[in-house]
C-alpha positions as CSV (number, residue, x, y, z in Angstrom):
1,X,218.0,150.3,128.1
2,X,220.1,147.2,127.5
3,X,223.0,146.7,124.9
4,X,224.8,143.6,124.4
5,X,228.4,144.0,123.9
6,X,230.1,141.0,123.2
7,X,229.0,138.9,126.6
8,X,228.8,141.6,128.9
9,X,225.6,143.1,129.5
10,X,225.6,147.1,129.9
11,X,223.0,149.2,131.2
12,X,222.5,152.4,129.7
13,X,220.0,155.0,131.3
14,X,216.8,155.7,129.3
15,X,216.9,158.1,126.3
16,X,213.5,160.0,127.7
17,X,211.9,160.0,130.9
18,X,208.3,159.2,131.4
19,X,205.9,161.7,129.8
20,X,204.6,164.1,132.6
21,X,200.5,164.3,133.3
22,X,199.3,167.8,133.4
23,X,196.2,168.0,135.5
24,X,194.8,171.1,133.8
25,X,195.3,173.0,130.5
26,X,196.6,176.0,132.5
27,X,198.9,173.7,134.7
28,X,200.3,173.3,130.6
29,X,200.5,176.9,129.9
30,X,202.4,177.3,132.9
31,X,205.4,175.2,131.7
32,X,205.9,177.1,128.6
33,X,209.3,178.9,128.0
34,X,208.9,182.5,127.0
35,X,205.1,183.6,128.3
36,X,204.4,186.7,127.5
37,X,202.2,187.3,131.0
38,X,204.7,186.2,133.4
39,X,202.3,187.5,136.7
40,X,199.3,186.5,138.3
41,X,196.2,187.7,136.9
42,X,194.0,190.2,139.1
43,X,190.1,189.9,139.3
44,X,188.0,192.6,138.1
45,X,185.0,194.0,140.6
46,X,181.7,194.6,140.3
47,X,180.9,198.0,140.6
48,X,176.9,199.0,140.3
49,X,176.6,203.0,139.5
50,X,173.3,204.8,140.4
51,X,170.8,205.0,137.2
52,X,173.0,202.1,135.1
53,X,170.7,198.7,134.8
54,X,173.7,197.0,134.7
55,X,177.3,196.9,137.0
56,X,181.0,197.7,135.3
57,X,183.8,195.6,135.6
58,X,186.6,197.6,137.0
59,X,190.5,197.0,138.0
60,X,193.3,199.8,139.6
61,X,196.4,199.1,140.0
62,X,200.2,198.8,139.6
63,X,201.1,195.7,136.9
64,X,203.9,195.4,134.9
65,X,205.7,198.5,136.3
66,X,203.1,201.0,135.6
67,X,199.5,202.0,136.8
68,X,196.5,201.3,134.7
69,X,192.7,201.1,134.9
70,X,190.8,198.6,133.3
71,X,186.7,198.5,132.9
72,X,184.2,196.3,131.1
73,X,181.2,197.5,130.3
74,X,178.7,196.5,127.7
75,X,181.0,194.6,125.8
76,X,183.2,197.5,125.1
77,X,186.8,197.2,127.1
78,X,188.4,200.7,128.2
79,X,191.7,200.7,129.8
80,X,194.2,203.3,130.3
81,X,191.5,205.9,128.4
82,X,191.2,203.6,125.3
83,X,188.2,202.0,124.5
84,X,188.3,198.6,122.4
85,X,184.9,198.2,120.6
86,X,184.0,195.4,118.0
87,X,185.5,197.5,115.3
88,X,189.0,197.5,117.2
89,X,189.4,193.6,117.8
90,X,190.0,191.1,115.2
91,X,187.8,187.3,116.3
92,X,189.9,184.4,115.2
93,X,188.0,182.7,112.5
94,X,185.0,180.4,113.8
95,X,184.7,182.4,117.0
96,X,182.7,185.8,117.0
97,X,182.2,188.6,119.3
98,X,179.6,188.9,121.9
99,X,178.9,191.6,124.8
100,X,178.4,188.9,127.3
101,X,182.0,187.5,126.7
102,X,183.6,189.3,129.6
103,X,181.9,190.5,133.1
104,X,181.4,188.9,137.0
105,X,184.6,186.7,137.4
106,X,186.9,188.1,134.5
107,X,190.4,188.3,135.3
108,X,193.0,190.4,133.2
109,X,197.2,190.3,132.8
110,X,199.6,192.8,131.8
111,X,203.2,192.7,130.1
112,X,204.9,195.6,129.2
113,X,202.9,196.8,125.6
114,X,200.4,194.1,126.0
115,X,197.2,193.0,128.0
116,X,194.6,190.4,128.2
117,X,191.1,189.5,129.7
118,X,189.5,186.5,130.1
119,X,185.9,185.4,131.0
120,X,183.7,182.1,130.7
121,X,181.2,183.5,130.0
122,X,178.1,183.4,133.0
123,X,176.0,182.0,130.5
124,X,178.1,179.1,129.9
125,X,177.0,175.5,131.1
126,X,177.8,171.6,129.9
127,X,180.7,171.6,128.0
128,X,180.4,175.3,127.1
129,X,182.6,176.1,130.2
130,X,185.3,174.5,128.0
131,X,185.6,177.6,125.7
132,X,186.9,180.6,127.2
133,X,186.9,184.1,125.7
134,X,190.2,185.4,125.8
135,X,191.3,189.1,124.4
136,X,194.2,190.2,123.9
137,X,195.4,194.0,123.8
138,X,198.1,195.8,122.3
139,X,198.9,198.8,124.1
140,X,201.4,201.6,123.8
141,X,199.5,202.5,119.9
142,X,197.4,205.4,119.5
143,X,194.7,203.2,117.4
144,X,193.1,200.5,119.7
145,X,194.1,196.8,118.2
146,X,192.9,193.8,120.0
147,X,192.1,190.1,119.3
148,X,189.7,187.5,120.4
149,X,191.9,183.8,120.7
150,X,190.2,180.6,120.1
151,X,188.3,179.6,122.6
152,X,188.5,176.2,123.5
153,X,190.4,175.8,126.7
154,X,191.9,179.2,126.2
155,X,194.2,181.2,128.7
156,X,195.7,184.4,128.2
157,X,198.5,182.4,130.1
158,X,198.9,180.2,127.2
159,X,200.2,183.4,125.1
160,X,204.2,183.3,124.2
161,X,206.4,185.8,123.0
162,X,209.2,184.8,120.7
163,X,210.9,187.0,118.5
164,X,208.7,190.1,119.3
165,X,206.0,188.0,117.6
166,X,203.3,186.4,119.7
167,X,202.3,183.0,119.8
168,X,199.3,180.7,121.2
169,X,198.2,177.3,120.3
170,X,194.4,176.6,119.0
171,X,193.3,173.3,120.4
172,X,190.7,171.2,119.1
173,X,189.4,168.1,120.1
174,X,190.9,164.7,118.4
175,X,188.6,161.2,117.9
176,X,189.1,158.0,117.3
177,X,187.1,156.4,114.1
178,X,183.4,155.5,115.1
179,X,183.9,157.2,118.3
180,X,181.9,159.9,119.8
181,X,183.8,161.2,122.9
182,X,187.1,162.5,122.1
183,X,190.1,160.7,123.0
184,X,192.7,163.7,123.2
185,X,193.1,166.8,122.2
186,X,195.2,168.8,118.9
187,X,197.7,171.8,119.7
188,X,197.9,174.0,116.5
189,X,200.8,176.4,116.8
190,X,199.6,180.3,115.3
191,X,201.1,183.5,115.9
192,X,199.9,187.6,115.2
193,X,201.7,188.7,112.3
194,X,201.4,192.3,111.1
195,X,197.9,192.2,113.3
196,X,196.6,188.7,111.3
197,X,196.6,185.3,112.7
198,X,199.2,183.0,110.9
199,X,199.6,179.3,111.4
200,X,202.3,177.9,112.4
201,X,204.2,174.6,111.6
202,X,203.9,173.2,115.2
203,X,201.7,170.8,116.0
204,X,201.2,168.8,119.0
205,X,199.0,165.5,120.2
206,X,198.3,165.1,123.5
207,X,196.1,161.8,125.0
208,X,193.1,161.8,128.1
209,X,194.2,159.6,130.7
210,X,191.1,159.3,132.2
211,X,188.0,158.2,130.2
212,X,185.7,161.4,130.2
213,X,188.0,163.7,131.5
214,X,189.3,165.7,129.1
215,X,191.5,168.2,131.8
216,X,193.9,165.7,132.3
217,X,196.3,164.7,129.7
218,X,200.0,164.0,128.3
219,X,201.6,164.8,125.4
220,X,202.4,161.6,122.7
């Protein structure tokens, strides 16, 4: 930036530094301060039992400083002995539950208290492989409690914990009048608060830089 001062010309460095290009939503999530799933996620395999029509979705490990066990089947998610049926998770409003939402190719991540599976779905294709099901599970509580995020290019990495409260944002697409392909994308800030979903004052715009691609993208 130049200022004028008197006849000498000064040259001040600029207030803000070009905006950075995430190539990927999850590239995003990753920059966040205060993620509540600081780890890698770990891939669930297929297991096929003699007499089932079906395979489970199983995981054993050592994550987050203890051992757990995670399986899928049917749509119901056990882990650690719990089971988390319909009854037990809470869908954000607009999305719903569905016992395809998480099998071949779901990955799960653990913080201390707190897990979370995600899954496109196998029947996904077009731009349904932009929505994501993502779950999140409170553990440590003798009553299973769980929650299924919005969708649309959901992560469980995209989680934050501030305050003992957790946050996530709920994107949805943005257009420009008379336009049918979007031309960004809308971050709306919510958080879980005394088990409901609360919205949040924060709200972010973020632009495509390419025409048609809608995974790569800075903030305005």
């Amino acid at each position: 930036m130049l200022i004028r001062r008197g006849s000498v010309l000064l040259l001040l460095p600029a207030l803000s530094q070009a905006a950075e290009v995430f190539d990927g939503y999850e590239a995003y999530y990753r920059s966040l301060p205060n993620r509540l799933f600081q780890s890698q996620g770990v891939e669930l395999e297929a297991v096929s039992l003699k007499g089932e029509q079906e395979p489970r979705y199983v995981w054993r490990g050592v994550a987050a400083g203890r051992r757990h066990q995670l399986e899928l089947k049917s749509g119901k998610i056990t882990l650690d002995g719990l089971t988390w049926q319909a009854g037990s998770i809470q869908a954000f409003p607009g999305e719903a539950l569905h016992a395809g939402d998480l099998g071949r190719g779901a990955v799960a991540y653990f913080a201390v208290g707190w897990a979370c599976v995600e899954n496109t779905p196998a029947s996904a294709s077009g731009t349904a492989v932009r929505h994501q099901s993502v779950y999140l599970l409170r553990l440590g509580l003798s009553k299973t409690q769980g929650w299924k995020l919005p969708s649309l290019f959901a992560s469980c990495q995209g989680l934050s914990l501030l305050n003992g409260q957790v946050r996530f944002d709920k994107l949805e697409y943005r257009y420009q009048p008379g336009k049918a392909e979007p031309d960004g994308v809308l971050f709306n800030e919510y958080a879980i608060e005394s088990g409901r979903f609360v919205s949040l004052a924060g709200k972010r715009s973020a632009s495509f830089v390419e025409e048609g691609n809608v995974y790569r993208f800075l903030f305005d």
